[in-house]
N, C-alpha and C positions, 0 to 999 in steps of 0.2 A: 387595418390595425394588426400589428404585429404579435404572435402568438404568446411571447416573453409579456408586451405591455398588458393582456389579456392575462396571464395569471397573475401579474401584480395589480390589475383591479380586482380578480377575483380574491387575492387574498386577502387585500385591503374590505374589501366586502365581509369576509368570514370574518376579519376580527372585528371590523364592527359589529353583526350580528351576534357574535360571542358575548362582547358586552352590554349590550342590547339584553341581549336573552340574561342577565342578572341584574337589571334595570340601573345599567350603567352606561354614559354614555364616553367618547373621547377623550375628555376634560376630567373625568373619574366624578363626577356628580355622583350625590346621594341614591340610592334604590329608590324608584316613585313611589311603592310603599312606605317607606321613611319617612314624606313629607309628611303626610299627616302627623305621624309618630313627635317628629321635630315641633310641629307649631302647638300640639298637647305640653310639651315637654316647654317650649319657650312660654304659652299662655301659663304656665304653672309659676313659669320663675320671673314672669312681669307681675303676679297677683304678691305670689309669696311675698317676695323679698319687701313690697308694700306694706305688707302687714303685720311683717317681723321686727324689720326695722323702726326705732323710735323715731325719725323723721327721716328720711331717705329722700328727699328734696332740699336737703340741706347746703345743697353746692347744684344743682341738675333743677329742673322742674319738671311737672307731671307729664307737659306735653312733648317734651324733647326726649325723657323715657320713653313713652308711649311710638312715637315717631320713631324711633332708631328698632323698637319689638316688630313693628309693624314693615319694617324698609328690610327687616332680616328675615322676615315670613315671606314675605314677597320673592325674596332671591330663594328663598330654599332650596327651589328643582336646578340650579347653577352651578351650586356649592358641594362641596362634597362633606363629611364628616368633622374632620378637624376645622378645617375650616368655619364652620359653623361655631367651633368652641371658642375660635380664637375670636370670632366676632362676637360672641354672648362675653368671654372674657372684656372687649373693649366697652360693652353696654355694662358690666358691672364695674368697672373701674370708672366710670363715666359718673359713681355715686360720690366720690372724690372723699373717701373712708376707706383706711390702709386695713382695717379687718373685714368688708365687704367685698369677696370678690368671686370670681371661678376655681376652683381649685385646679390648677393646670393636671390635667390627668397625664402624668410622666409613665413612661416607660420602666421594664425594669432597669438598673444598675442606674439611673439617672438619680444622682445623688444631690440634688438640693433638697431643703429643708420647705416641705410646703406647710407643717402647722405643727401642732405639738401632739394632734393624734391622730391617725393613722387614717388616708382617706379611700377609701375600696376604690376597686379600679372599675372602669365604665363597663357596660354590657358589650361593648362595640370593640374591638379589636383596634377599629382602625382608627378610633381615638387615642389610643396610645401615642404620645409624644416621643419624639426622637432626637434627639445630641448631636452636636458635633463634638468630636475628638477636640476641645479647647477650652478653654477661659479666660476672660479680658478684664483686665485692670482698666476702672476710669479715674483719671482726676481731672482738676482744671485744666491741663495739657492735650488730653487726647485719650484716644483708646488704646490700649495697648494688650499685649498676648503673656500674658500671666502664665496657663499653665499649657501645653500640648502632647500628644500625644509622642510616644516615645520616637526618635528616627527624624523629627522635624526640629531638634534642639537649635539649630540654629535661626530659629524665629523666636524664639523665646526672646523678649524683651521688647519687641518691634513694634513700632509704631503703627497701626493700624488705620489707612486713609480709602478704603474704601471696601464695601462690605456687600458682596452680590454684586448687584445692580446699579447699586445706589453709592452713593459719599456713605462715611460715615456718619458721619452728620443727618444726612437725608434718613440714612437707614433707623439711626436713633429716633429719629423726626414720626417715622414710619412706623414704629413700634410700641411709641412711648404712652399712646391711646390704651393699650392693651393691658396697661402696670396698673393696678392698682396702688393708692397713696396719700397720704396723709400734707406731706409735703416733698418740696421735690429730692431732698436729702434722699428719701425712702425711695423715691423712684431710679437715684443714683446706685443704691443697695440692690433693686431690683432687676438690672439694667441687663447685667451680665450673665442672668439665666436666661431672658428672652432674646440675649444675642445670639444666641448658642441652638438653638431650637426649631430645628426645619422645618414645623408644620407653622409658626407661629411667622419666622422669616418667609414660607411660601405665601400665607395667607395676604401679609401685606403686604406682597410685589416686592420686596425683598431678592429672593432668589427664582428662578424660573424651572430649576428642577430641585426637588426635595430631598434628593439623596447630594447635591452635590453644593460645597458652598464655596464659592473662592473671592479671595482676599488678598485687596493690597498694601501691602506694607511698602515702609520705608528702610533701606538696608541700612549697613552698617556707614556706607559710602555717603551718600543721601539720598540715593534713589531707587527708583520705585518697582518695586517685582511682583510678583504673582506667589501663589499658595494656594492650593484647590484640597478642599477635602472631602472625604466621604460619612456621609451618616451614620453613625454608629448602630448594627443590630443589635434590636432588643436582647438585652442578657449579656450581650457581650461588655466586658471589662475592658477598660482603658486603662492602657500602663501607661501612666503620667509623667511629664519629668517636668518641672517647676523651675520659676525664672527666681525665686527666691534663694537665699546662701545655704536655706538649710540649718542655719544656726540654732540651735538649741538654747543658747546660753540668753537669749530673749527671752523675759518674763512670758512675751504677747505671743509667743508662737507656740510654748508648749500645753500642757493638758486642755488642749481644746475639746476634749471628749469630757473634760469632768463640767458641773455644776456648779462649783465653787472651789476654790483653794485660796492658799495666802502662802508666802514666804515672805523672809528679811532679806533686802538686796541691799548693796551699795556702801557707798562711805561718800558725805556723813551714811550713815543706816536709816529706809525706807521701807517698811512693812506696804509689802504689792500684795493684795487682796483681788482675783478674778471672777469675777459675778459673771457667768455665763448664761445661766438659767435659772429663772423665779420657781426650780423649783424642790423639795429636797431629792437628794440621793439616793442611793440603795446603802450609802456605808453610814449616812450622818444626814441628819435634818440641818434646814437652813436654820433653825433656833438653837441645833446644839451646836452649828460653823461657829454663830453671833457668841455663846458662851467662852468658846474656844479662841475667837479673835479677842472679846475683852481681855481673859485670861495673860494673850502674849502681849498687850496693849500694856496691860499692868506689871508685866514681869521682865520685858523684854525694855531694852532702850534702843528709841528707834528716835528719829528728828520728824518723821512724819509718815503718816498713811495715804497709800493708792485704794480706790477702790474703781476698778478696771470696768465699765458697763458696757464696751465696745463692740460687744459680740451678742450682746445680752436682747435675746428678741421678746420677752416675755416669760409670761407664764402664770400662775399664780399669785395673783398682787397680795394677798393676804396672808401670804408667808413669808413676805421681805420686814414685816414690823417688828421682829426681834434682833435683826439686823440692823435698819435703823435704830434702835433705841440702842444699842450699841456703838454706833458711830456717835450717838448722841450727846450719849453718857462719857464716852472716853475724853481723856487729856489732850486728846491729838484732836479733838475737835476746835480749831482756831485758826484764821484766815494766814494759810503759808504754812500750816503743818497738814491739812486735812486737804485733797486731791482728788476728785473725781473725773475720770476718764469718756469720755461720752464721744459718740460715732453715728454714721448712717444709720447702723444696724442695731443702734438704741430704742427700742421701739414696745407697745406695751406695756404688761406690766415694769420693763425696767425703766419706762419713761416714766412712770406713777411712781417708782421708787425716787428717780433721779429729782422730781418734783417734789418729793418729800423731805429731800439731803437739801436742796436749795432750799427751802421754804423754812426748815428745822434748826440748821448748822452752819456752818462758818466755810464749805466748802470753796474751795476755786477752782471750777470747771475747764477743764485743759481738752484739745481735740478738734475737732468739726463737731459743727451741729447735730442733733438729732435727728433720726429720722419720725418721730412723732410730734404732734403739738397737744399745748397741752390739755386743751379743752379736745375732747377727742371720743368717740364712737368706739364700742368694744362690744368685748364679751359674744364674739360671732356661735351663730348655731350653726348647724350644719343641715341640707337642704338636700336632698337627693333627688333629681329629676327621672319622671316614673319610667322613661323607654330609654334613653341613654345611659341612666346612673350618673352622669357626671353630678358632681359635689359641691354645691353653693354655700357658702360661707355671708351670714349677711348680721351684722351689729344688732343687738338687744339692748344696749344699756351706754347712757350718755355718762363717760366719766368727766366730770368738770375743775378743773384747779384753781379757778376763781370766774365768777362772771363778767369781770373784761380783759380777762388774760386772753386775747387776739393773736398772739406770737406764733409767727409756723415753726418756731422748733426753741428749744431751749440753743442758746448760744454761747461758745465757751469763753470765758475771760483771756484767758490766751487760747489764738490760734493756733492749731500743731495739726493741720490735715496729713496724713503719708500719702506720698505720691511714690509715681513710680520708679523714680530715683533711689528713693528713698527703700523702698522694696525690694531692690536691686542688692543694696546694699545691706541690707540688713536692718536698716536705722529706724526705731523707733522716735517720730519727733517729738510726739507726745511725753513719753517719760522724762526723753531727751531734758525737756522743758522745765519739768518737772525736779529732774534733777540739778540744771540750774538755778532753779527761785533756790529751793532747800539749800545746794553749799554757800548761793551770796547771801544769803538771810543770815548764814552762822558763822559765814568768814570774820575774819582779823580786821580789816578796812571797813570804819565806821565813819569816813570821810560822804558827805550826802550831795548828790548832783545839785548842777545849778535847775534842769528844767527833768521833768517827767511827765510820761504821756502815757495813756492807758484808757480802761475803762472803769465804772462801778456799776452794779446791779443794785438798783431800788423797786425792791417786789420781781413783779415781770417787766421795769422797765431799763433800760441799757441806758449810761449815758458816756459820752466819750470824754474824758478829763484831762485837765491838761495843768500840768503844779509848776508856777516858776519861784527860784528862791534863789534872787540876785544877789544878795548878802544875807550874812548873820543876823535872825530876828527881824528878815524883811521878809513877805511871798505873797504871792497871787494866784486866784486858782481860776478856770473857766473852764465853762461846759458851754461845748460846742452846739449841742442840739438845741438848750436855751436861749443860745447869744447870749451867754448872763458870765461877767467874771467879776469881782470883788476880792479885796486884798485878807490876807490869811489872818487873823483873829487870836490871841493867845498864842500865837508859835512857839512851841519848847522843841527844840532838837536836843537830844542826848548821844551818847554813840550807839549806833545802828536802830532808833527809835524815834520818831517824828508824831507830833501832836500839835491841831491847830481847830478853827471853829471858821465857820465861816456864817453869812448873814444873808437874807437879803431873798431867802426862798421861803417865806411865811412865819420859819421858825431858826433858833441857831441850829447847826446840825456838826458834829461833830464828828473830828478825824483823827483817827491812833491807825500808827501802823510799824511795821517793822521795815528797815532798807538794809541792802547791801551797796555794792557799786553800781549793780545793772538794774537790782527788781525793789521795788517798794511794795509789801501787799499789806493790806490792815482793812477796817470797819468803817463805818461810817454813821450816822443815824443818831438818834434819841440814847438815852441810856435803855428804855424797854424795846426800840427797835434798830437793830444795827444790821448792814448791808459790805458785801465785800468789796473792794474796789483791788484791781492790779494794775503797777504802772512798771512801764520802762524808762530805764535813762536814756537821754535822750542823746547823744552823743556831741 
């Protein structure tokens, strides 16, 4: 044996005794002191969270808990540190409740939002979570590279087809165990911080080394290249540069730091209202905002009100009710003046709020789904595990909006999701939308389609509708999910006003609304209970 391959076993020897000697082996496993530490720390957060939560078998049962606490004590001496969190993270989102989870112990400068107060950092160092220099846009289309670090600008936009190891897809697939969520809107909100996150992509075979991630995109050409990056050290700042225009002159992109604001945009004129946070300011209470919105409600002439909840993760639900009784009480409360904005990252109290403007008001919901439902799990405590510190968040309190509202998210009357097109360009679809119904509602042309299609909301239930009106004081309506149509009942058309009854569902049930060329929106229902409906013409 040759003298060189002798001191490269010898060296090979000393680093293993090196790590040996800090009860560490190849692989970076935990210190064999630790185990123990770990299974006190894990028996605490299988008891606790049992005993916290108002029913915590409410999606999981006792034995498949019990089974995944018991399959993660067993691995301990395998695993190393984070790794450990990110599997206790998958056994907590496993409760299938968007406020039951792990609180991802992030590193410093790592700037996602994990709650509304502030969560001490573990005893352990090497729980500290780690970044990549990135962030990804999801829509129905794909994944894509939203923000990067400075010097990579020309990935910015890019289609993102494979992530490590894995597809993207596989990689999403591989991770999505780990999110905690109410429904899967919420998991779509969540997606783009655990993509990002070395310890959480090592744990699930994701990547192979923890400091490095690489990714393939699709160029500008249509084919497919490489992108490697490095793990961001803790503390260190990422100079960002953004696939977004930058634009200012969007309602939605600026004071993202405040709580609330309102301005008057547009022509006709639209009072944009932004609910970022359930909670008050340091300059103005959300009851003196509600004071100050009436005020320009009544002094200002406006054709209709936004109230933006797209951003809005919570906070205090029992400080939005002078807000609502505001939107309540105002003139702009009425089906096609009155606008509520809702998104993945609607979630919480702004979902309790959003449930209150549906339930209360004439609103018509514009956007993508929510990320909450509405029967839903809250009011999370905070849980501290006694040797690591890490921070368990686990539901106290069952908020209910009716006892068979079953719906995984509230759903918007018009669809307006932004994709990454749309991002690209600056485009808000949502308002976009918005400011369509508002100038056809108050345009010149009171001419009324022959057919429209849409939907209407009765309580929490959706139905799809669909209005023909082959001639003057002739129409027919059908609802698709009943199989049920019958011919329109009292039809008056006036210019840009349509009213009619129809039969044949227990009771008559009555339709007023307003049209332009493209949008028809109005009410529906009893005289004591009326429901919104929006239709398009059909072309």
């Amino acid at each position: 044996m040759s003298k060189t391959r002798n001191r490269a076993i010898l060296l090979r020897i000393a680093i293993l005794g090196t790590l040996l000697a800090y009860g560490l082996d190849a692989h970076g496993q935990i210190p064999t002191d630790w185990v123990t530490r770990w299974e006190e720390d894990l028996e605490f957060a299988r008891t606790e969270a049992v005993e916290q939560h108002p029913n915590l078998f409410h999606s999981t049962d006792r034995e498949t808990w019990n089974a995944a606490f018991d399959d993660l004590i067993a691995r301990l001496p395998q695993l190393d540190h984070s790794a450990i969190a990110v599997e206790l993270s998958a056994i907590m989102a496993s409760v299938g409740d968007g406020h039951t989870r792990l609180t991802l112990p992030l590193g410093p400068s790592v700037d996602f939002m994990q709650g509304h107060s502030a969560t001490p950092d573990p005893n352990v160092d090497e729980l500290l979570f780690h970044q990549f220099p990135i962030r990804f846009f999801i829509d129905d289309s794909g994944v894509y590279i939203r923000r990067i670090e400075r010097g990579r600008d020309a990935f910015l936009g890019r289609r993102v087809v494979g992530i490590g190891r894995r597809s993207a897809n596989d990689a999403i697939a591989a991770i999505s165990p780990t999110i905690r969520r109410d429904n899967r809107m919420q998991l779509l909100h969540h997606l783009p911080m655990h993509l990002v996150l070395s310890e959480i992509l090592a744990a699930r075979d994701v990547i192979a080394d923890p400091d490095r991630l690489r990714l393939r995109v699709i160029s500008n050409d249509g084919m497919e290249e490489s992108i490697e990056l490095r793990a961001v050290p803790h503390g260190q700042e990422v100079d960002w540069v953004d696939a977004g225009t930058g634009d200012e002159s969007s309602s939605r992109s600026r004071n993202k730091d405040k709580n609330f604001w309102l301005e008057q945009v547009g022509d006709p004129a639209i009072l944009y209202v932004q609910f970022n946070e359930v909670y008050d300011s340091d300059e103005e209470s959300i009851a003196d905002f509600a004071t100050r919105l009436s005020e320009k409600i009544e002094h200002q002439s406006a054709e209709a009100l936004v109230v933006d909840l797209r951003r809005n993760r919570g906070g205090d639900g029992g400080l939005s009710r002078p807000l609502l009784h505001a939107i309540l009480c105002s003139q702009l409360n009425d089906a096609g003046r009155l606008f509520i904005l809702v998104g993945r990252t609607t979630f919480s109290a702004a979902m309790l709020f959003a449930l209150d403007i549906e339930r209360h008001t004439d609103a018509i919901f514009v956007g993508e789904p929510t990320g909450s439902i509405p029967n839903s799990y809250g009011d999370s405590r905070k849980l501290r595990l006694p040797h690591s510190g890490l921070t368990l968040r686990v539901s106290t309190r069952y908020w209910q909006s009716h006892p068979t509202d079953d719906r995984p998210w509230i759903a918007p009357h018009v669809s307006a999701p932004t994709t990454m097109a749309d991002y690209l360009a600056g485009r808000d679809p949502a308002m976009d939308a918005v400011r369509a119904i508002v100038s056809d509602l108050s345009g010149a042309n009171g001419e009324l389609a022959e057919q429209w299609d849409g939907v209407a909301t009765v309580g929490s239930n959706t139905f799809s509708l669909l209005l023909d009106f082959p001639s003057a004081g002739d129409g027919r309506a059908t609802i698709k999910e009943l199989d049920f149509a019958t011919p329109l009942l009292d039809l008056q058309v006036g210019k840009r006003r349509v009213a009619f009854a129809i039969e044949g569902l227990g009771r008559p049930i009555q339709f007023e609304g307003g049209h332009g060329e493209r949008w028809m929106v109005g009410l529906l229902g009893e005289p004591s209970r009326r429901y919104p409906f929006v239709l398009q013409a059909v072309p």
